[in-house]
N, CA, C and O atoms as a GROMACS GRO file, in nm:
protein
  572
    1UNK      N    1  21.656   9.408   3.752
    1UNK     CA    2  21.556   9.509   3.725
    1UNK      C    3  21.583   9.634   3.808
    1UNK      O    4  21.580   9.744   3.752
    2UNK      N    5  21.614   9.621   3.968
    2UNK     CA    6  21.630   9.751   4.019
    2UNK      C    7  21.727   9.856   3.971
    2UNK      O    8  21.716   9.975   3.940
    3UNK      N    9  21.855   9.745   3.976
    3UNK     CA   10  22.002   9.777   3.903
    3UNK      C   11  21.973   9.945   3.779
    3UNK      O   12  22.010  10.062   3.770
    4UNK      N   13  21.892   9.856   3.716
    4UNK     CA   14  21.886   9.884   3.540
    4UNK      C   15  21.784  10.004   3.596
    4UNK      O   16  21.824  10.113   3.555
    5UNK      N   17  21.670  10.014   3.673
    5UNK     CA   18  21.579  10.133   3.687
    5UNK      C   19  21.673  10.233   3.765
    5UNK      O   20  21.659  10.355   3.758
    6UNK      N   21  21.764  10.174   3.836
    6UNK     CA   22  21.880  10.285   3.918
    6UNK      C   23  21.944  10.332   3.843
    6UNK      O   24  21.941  10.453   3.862
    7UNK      N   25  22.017  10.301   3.748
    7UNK     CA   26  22.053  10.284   3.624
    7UNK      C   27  22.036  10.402   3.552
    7UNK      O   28  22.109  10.499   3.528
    8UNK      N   29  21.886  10.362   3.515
    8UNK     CA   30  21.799  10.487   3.396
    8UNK      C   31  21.795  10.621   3.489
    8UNK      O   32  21.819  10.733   3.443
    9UNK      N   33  21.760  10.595   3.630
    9UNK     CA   34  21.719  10.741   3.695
    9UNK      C   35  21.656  10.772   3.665
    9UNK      O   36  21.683  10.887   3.629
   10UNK      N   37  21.474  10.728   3.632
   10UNK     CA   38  21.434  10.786   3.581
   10UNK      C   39  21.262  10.811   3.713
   10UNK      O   40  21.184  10.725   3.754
   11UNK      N   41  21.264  10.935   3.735
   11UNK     CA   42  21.136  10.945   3.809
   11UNK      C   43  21.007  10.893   3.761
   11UNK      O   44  20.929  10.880   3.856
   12UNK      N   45  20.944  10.851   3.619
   12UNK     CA   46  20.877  10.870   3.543
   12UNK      C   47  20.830  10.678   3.578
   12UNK      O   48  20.928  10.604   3.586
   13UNK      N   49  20.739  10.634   3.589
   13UNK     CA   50  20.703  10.528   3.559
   13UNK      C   51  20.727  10.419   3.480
   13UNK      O   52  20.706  10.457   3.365
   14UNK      N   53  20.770  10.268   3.480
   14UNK     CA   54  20.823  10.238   3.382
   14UNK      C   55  20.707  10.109   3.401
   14UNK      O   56  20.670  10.093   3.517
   15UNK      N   57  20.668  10.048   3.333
   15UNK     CA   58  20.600   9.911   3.298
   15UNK      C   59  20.684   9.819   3.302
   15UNK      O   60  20.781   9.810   3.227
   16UNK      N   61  20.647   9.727   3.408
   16UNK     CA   62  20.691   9.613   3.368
   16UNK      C   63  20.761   9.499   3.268
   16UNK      O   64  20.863   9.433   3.246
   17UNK      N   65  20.608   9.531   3.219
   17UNK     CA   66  20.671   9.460   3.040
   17UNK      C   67  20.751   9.540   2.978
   17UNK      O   68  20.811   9.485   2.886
   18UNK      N   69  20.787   9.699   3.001
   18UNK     CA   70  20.886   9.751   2.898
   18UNK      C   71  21.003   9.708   2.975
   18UNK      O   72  21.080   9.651   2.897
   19UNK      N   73  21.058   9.712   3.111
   19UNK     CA   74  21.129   9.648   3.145
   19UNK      C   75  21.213   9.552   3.107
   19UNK      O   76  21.334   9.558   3.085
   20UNK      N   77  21.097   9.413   3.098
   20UNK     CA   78  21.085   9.254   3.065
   20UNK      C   79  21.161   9.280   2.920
   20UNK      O   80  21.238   9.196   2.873
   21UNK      N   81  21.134   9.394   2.859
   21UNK     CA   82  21.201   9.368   2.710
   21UNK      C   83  21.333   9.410   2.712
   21UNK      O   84  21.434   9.358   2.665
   22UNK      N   85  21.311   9.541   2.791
   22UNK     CA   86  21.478   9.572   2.768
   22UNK      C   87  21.611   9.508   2.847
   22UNK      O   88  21.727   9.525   2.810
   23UNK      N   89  21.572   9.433   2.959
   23UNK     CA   90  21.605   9.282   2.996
   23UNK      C   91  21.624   9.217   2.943
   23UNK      O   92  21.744   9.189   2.944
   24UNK      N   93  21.528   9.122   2.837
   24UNK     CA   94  21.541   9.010   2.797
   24UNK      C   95  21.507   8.939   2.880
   24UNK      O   96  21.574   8.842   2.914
   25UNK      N   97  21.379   8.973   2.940
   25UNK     CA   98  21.327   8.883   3.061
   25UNK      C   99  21.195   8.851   3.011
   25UNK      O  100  21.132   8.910   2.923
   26UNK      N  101  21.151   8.717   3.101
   26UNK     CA  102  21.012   8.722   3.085
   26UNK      C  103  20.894   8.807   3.159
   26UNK      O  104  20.889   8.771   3.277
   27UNK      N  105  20.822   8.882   3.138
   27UNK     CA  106  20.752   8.992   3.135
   27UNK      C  107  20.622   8.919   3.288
   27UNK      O  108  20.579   8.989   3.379
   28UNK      N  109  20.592   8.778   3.270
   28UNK     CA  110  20.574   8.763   3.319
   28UNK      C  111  20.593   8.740   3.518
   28UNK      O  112  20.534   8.773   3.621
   29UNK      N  113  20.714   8.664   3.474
   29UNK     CA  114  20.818   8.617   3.605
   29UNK      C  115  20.866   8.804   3.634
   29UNK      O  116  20.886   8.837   3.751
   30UNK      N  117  20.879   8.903   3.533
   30UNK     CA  118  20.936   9.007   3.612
   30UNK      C  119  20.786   9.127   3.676
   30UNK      O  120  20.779   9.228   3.745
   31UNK      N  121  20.692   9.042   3.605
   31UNK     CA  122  20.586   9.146   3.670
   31UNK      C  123  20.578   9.087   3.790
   31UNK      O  124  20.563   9.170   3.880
   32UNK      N  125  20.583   8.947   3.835
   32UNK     CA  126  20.527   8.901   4.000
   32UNK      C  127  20.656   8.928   4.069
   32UNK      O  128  20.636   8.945   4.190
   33UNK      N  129  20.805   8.939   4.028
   33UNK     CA  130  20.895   9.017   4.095
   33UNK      C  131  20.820   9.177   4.104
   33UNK      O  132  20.790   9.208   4.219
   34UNK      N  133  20.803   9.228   4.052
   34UNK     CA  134  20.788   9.366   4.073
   34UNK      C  135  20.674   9.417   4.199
   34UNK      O  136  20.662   9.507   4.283
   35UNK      N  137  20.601   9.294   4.150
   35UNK     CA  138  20.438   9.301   4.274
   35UNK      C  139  20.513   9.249   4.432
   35UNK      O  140  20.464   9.262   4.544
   36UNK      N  141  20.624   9.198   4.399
   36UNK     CA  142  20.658   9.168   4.539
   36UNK      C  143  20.746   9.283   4.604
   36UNK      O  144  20.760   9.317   4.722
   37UNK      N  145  20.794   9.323   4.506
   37UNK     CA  146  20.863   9.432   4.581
   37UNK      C  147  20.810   9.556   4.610
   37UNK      O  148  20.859   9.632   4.694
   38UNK      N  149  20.672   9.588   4.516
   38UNK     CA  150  20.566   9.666   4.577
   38UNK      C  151  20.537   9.669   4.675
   38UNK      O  152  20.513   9.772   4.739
   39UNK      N  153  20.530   9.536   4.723
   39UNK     CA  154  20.415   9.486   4.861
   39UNK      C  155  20.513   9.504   4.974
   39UNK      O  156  20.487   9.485   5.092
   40UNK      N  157  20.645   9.549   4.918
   40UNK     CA  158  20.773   9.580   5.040
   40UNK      C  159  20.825   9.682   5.018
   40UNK      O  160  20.943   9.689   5.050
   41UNK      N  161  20.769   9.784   4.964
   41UNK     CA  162  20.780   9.891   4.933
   41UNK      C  163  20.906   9.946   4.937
   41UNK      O  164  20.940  10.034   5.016
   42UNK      N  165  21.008   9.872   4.811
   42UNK     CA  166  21.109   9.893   4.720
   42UNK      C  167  21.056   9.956   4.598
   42UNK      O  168  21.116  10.045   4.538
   43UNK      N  169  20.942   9.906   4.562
   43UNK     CA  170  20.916   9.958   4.437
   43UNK      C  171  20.785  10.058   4.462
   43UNK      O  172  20.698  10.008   4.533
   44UNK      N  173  20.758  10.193   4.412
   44UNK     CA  174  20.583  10.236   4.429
   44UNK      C  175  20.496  10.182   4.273
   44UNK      O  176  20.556  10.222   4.174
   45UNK      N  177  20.415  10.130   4.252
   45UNK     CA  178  20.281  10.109   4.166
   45UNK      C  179  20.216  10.222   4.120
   45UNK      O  180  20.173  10.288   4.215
   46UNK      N  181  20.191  10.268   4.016
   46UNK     CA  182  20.109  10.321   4.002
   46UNK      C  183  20.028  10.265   3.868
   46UNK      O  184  20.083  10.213   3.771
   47UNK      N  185  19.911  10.284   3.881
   47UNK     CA  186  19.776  10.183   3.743
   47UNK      C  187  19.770  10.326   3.672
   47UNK      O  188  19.790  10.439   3.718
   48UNK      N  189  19.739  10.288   3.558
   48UNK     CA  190  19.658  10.337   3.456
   48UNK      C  191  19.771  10.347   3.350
   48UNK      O  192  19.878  10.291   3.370
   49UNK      N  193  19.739  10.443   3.196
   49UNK     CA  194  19.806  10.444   3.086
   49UNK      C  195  19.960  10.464   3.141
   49UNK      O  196  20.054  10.392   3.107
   50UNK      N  197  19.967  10.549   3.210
   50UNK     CA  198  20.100  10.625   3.255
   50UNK      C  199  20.169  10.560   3.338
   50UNK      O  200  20.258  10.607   3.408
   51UNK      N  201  20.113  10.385   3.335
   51UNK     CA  202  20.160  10.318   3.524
   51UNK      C  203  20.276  10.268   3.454
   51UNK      O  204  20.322  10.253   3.340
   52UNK      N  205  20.306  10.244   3.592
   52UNK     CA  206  20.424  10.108   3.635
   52UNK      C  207  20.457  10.135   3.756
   52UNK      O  208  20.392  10.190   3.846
   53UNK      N  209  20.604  10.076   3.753
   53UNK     CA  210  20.671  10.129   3.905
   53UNK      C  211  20.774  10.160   3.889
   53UNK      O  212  20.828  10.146   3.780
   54UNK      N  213  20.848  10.222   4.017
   54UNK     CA  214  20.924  10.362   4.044
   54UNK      C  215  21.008  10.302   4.128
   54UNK      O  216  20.962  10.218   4.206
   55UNK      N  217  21.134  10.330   4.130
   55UNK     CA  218  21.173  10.266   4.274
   55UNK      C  219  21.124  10.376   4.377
   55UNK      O  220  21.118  10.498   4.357
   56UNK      N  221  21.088  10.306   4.494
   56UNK     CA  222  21.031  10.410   4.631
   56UNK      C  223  21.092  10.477   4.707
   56UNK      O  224  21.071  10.587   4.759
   57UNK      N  225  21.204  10.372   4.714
   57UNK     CA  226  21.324  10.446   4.795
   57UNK      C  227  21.453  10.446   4.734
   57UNK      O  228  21.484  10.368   4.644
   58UNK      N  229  21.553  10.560   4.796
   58UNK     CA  230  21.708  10.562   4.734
   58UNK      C  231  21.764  10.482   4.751
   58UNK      O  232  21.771  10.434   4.864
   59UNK      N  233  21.837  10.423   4.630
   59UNK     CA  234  21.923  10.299   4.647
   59UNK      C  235  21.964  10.265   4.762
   59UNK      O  236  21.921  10.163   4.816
   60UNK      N  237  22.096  10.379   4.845
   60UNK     CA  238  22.162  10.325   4.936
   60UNK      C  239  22.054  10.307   5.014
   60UNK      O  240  22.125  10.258   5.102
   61UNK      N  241  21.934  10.302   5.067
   61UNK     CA  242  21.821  10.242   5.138
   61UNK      C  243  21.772  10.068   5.151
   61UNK      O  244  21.735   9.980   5.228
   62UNK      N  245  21.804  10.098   5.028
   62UNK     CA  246  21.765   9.885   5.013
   62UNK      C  247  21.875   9.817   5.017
   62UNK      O  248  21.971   9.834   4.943
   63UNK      N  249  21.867   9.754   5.085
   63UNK     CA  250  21.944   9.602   5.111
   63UNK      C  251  21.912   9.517   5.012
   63UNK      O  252  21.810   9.512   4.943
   64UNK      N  253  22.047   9.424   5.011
   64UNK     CA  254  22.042   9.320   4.959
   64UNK      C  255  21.949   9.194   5.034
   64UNK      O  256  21.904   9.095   4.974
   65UNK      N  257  21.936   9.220   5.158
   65UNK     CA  258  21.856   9.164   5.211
   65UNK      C  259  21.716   9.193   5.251
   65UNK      O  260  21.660   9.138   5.346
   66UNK      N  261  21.651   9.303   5.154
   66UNK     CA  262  21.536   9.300   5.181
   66UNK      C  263  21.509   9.304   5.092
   66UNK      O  264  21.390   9.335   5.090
   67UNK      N  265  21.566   9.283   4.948
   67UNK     CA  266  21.538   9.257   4.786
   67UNK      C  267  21.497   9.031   4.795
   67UNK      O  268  21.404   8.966   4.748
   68UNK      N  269  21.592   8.997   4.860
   68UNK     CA  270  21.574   8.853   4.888
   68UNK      C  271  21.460   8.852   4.994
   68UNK      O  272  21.369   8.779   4.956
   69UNK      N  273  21.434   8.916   5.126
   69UNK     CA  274  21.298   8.894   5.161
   69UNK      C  275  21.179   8.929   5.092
   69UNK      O  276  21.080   8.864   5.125
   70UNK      N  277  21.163   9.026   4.994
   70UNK     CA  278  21.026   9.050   4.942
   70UNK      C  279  21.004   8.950   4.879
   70UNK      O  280  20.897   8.891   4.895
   71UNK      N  281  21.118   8.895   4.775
   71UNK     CA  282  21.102   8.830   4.739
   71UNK      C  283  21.082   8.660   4.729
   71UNK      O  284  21.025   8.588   4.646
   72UNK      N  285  21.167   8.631   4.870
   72UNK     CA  286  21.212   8.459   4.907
   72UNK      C  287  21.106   8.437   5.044
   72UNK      O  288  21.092   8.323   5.091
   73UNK      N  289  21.036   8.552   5.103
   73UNK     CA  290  21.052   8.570   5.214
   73UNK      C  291  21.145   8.570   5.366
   73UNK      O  292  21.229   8.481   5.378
   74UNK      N  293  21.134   8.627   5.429
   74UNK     CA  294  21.198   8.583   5.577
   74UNK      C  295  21.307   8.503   5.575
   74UNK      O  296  21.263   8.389   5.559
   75UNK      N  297  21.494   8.497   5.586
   75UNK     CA  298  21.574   8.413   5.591
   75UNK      C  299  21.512   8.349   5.742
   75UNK      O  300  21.454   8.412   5.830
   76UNK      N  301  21.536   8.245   5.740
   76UNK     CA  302  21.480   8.195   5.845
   76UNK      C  303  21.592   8.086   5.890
   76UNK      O  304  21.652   8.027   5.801
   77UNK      N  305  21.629   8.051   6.057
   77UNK     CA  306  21.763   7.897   6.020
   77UNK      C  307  21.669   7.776   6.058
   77UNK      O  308  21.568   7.797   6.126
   78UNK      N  309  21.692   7.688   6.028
   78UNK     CA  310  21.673   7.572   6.061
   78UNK      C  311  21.731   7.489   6.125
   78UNK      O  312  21.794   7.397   6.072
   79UNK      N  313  21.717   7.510   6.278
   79UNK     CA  314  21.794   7.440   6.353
   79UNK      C  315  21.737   7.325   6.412
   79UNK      O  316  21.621   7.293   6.388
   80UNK      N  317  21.821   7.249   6.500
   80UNK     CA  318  21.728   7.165   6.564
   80UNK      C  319  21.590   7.208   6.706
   80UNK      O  320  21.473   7.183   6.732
   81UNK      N  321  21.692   7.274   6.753
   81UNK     CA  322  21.565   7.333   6.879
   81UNK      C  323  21.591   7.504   6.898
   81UNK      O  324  21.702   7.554   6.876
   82UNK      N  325  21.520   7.552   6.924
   82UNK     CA  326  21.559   7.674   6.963
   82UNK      C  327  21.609   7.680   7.085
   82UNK      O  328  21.586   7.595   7.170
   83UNK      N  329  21.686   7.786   7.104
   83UNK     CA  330  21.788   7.772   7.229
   83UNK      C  331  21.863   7.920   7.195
   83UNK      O  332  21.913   7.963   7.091
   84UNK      N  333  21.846   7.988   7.349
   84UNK     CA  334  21.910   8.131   7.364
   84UNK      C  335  22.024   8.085   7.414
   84UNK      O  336  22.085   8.145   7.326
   85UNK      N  337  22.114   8.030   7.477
   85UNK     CA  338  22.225   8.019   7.482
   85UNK      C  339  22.287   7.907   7.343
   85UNK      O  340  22.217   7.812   7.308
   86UNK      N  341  22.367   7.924   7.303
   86UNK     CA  342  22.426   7.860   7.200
   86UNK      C  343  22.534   7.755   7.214
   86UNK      O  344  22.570   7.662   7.143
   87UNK      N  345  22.597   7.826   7.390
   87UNK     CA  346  22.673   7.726   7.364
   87UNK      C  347  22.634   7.550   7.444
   87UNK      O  348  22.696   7.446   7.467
   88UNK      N  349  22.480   7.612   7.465
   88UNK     CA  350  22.466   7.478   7.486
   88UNK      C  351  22.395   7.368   7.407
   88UNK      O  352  22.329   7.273   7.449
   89UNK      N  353  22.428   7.407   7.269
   89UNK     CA  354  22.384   7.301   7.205
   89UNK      C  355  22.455   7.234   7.126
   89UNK      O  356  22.565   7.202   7.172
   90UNK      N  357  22.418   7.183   6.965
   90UNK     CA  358  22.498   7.055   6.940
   90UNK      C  359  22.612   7.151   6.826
   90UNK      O  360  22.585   7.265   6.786
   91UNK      N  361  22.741   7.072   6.790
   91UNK     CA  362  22.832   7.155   6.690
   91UNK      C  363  22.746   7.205   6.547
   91UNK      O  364  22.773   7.302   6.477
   92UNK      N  365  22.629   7.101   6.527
   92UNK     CA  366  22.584   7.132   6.396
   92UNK      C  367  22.457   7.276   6.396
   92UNK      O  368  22.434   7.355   6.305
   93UNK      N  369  22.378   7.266   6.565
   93UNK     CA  370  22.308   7.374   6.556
   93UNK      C  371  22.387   7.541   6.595
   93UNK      O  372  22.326   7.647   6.587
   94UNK      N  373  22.514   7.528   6.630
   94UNK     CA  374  22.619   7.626   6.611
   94UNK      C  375  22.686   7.655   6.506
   94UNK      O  376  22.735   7.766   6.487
   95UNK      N  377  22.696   7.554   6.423
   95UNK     CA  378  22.736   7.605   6.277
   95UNK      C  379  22.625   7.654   6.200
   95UNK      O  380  22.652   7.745   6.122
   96UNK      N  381  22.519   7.618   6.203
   96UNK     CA  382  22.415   7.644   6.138
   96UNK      C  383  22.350   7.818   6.189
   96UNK      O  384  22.291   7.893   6.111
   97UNK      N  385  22.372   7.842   6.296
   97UNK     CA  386  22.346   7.963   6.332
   97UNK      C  387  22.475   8.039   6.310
   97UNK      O  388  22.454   8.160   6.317
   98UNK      N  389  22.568   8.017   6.292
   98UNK     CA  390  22.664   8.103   6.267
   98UNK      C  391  22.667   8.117   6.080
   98UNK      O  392  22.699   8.223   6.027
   99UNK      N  393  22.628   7.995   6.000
   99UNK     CA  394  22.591   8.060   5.877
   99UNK      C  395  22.478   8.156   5.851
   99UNK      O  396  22.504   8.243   5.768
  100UNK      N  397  22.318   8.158   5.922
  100UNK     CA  398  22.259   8.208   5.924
  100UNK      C  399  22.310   8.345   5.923
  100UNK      O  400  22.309   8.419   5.824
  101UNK      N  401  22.361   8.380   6.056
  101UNK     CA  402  22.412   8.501   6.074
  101UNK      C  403  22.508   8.563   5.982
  101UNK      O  404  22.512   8.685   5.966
  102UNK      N  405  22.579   8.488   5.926
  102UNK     CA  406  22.659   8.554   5.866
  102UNK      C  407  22.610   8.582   5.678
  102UNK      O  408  22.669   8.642   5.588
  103UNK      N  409  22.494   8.515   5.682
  103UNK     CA  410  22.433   8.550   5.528
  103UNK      C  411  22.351   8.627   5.574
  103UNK      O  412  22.309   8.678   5.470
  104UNK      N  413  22.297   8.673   5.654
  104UNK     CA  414  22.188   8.785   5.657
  104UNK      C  415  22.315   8.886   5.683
  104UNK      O  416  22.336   8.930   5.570
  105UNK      N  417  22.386   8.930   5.747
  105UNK     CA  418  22.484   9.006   5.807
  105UNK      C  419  22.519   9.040   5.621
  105UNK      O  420  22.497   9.153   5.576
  106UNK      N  421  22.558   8.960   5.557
  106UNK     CA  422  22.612   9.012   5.399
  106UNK      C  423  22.481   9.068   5.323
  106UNK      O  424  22.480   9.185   5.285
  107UNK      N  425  22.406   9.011   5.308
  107UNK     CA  426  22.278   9.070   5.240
  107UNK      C  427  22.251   9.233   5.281
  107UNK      O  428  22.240   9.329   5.206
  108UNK      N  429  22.244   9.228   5.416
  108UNK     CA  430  22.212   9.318   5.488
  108UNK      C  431  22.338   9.498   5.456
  108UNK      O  432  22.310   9.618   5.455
  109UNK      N  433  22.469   9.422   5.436
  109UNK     CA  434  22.529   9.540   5.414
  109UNK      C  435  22.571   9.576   5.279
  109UNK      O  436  22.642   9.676   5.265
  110UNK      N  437  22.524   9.488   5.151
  110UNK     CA  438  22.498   9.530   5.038
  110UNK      C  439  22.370   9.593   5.024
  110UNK      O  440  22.270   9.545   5.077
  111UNK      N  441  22.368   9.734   4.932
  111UNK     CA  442  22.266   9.813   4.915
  111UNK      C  443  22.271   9.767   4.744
  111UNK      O  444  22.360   9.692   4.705
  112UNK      N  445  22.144   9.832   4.629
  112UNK     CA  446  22.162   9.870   4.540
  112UNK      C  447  22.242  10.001   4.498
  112UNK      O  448  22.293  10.016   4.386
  113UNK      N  449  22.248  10.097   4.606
  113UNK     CA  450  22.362  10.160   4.524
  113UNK      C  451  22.493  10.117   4.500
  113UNK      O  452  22.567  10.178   4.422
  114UNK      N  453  22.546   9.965   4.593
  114UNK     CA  454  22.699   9.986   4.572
  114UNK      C  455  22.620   9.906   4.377
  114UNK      O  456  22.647   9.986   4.287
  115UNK      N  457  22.559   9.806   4.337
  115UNK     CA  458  22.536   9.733   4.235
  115UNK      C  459  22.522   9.862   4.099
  115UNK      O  460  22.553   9.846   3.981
  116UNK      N  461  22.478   9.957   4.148
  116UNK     CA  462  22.485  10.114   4.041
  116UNK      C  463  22.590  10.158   4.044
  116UNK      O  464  22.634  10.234   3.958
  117UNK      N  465  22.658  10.117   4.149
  117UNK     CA  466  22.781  10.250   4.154
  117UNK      C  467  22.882  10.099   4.042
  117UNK      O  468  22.948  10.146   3.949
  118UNK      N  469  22.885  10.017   4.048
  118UNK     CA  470  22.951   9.900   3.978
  118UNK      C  471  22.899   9.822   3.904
  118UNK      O  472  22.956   9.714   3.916
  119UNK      N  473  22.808   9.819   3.822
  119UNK     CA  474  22.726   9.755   3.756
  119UNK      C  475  22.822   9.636   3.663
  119UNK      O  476  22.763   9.549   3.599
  120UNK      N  477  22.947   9.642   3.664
  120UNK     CA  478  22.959   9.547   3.571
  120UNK      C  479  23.091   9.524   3.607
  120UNK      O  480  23.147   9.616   3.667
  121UNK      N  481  23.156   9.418   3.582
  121UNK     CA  482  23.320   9.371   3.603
  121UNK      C  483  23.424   9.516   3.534
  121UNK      O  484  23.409   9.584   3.432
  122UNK      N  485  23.556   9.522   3.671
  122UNK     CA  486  23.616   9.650   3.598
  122UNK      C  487  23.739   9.578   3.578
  122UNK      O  488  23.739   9.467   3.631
  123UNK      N  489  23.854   9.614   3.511
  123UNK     CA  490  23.995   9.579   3.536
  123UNK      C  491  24.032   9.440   3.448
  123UNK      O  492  24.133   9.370   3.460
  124UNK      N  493  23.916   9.424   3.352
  124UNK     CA  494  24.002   9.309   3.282
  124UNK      C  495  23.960   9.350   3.144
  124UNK      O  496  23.857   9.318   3.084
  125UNK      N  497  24.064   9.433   3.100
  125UNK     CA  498  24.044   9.413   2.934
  125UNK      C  499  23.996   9.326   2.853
  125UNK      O  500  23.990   9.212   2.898
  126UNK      N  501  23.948   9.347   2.718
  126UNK     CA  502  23.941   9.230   2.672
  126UNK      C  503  23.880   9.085   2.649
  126UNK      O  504  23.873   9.009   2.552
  127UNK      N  505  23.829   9.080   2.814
  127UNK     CA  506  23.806   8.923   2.861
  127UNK      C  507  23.639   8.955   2.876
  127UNK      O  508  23.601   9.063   2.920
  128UNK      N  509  23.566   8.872   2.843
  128UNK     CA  510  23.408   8.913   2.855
  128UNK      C  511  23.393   8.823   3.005
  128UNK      O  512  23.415   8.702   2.993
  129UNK      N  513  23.370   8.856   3.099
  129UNK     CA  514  23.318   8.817   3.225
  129UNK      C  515  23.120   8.776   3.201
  129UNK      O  516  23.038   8.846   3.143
  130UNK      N  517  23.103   8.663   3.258
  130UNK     CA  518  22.962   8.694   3.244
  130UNK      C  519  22.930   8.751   3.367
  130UNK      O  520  22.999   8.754   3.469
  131UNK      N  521  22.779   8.812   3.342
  131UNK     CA  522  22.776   8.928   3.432
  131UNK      C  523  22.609   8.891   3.440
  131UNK      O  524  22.542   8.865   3.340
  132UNK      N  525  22.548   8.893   3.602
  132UNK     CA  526  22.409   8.894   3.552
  132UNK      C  527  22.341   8.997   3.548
  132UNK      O  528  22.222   9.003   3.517
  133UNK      N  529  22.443   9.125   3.593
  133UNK     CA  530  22.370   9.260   3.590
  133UNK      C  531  22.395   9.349   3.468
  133UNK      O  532  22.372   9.469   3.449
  134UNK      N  533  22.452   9.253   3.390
  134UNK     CA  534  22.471   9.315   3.231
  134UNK      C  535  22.415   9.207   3.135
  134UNK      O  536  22.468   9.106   3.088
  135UNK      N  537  22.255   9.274   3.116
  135UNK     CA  538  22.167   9.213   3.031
  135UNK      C  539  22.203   9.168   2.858
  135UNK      O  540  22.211   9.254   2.771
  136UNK      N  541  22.223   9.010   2.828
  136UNK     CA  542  22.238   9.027   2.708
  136UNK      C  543  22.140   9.101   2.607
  136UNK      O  544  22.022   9.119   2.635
  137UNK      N  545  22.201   9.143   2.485
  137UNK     CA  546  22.099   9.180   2.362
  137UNK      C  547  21.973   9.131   2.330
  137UNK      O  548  22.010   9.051   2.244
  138UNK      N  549  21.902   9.123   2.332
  138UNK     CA  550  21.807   9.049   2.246
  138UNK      C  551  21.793   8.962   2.106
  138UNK      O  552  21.734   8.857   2.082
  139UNK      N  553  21.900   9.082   1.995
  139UNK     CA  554  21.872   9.012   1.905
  139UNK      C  555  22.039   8.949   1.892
  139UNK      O  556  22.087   8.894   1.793
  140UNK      N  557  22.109   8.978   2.030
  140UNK     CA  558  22.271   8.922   1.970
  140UNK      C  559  22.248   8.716   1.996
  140UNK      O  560  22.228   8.662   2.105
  141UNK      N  561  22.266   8.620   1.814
  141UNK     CA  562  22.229   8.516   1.836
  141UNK      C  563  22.322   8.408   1.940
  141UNK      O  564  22.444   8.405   1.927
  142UNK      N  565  22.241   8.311   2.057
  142UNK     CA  566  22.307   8.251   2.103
  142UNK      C  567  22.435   8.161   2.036
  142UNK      O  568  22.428   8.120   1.920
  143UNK      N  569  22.537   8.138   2.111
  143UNK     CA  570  22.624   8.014   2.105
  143UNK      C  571  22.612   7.923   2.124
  143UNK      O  572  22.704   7.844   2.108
   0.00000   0.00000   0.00000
């Protein structure tokens, strides 16, 4: 959804549900995405005939990791104990903090603009890649 509103460029309000259609999404599941990213102010709201939402801020602004917190909440690790030194604990609560770190560390330095600036697989003729940021048709019938 952000992709596709980065996409359009468009200052102007968009609805949800018009969204949900030109997606091929459910209108539902993409309106309580949208309310979450309101409430993290990726997206602005506005009500009435003319509403929807806007993105709030410029792409290169949002993270990939604050598109997964509005929405997943808080990456959080799950270790066994908490502990400020690291190396005194067990091999599994050191691996486990070193994945932590290193998936927020990736989230964190993908923006939506690099996903605009590349929206779709480049360099292979020919070959249809599936893509989840290239929405199928609506009316093209499944296989």
């Amino acid at each position: 959804m952000l992709t596709h509103m980065g996409l359009v460029g468009s200052s102007e309000p968009v609805s949800p549900r018009v969204l949900a259609e030109q997606l091929g999404e459910s209108p539902t599941y993409l309106g309580k995405v949208a309310n979450y990213l309101a409430r993290a102010g990726i997206l602005r709201s506005q009500r009435g005939v003319a509403g929807g939402v806007v993105l709030n801020r410029q792409p290169h602004e949002i993270t990939l990791l604050a598109i997964v917190e509005a929405c997943q909440g808080t990456i959080l690790g799950d270790f066994c104990e908490e502990a400020d030194d690291l190396a005194r604990t067990c091999a599994f609560h050191q691996a486990c903090a070193d994945l932590h770190r290193a998936i927020v560390d990736s989230l964190a330095k993908w923006t939506l603009a690099h996903f605009i600036e590349q929206p779709r697989p480049v360099g292979m003729p020919g070959k249809k890649i599936p893509c989840w940021l290239e929405p199928t048709p609506l009316d093209t019938p499944s296989s």
